[in-house]
C-alpha positions, 0 to 999 in steps of 0.5 A: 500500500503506498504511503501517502495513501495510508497517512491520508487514511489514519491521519486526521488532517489528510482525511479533512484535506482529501475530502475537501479536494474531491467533488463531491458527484465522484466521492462515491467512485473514488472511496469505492475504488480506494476500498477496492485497491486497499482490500475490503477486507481490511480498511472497508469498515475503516474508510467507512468509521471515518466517513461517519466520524465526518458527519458525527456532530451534524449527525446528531443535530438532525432529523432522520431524513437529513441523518439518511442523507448524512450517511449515505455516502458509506451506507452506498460504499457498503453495498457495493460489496457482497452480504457476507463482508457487509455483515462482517463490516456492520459487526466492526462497526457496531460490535468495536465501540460496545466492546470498548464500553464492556472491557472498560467501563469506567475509562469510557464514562470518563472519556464521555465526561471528558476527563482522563481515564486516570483521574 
């Protein structure tokens, strides 16, 4: 995988550049191919985490109707595959955060509150 590919993907700063330089009639062509050439398998629940974290604070001042319009971007990228690595996807995606409140619940009530997890 080139480099500079997986700098735009894990740092913050790249993702907010890179979805600012591509339009957005060809967003959908472009992160379906990126899934593709990187391996669904491995960075589709990835590329589609940080396309919901973009839209996370508008998600939430919102109606269901412009929630739907705020997410269809990777709910569109996540049919392009087959059910079973759909299935697999949503499991990450749902399954990682509920995992992360179960094996330590009390760092993640304070990082809720906003405060360090030591004190």
């Amino acid at each position: 995988m080139p480099l500079i590919i997986y700098h735009a993907i894990v740092a913050q700063s790249s993702w907010v550049v890179l979805w600012i330089l591509i339009n957005s009639n060809s967003r959908n062509s472009f992160f379906s191919h990126l899934v593709d050439v990187l391996g669904p398998d491995d960075f589709l629940a990835t590329v589609c985490m940080l396309l919901i974290d973009k839209v996370a604070n508008r998600v939430i001042r919102q109606n269901a109707d412009e929630v739907q319009g705020s997410v269809a971007l990777p709910i569109s990228i996540l049919q392009h595959y087959s059910n079973p690595v759909q299935i697999s996807v949503s499991r990450t995606i749902i399954v990682a955060p509920l995992w992360t409140l179960l094996t330590f619940p009390s760092g993640a009530y304070r990082a809720f509150e906003g405060k360090s997890a030591s004190g």
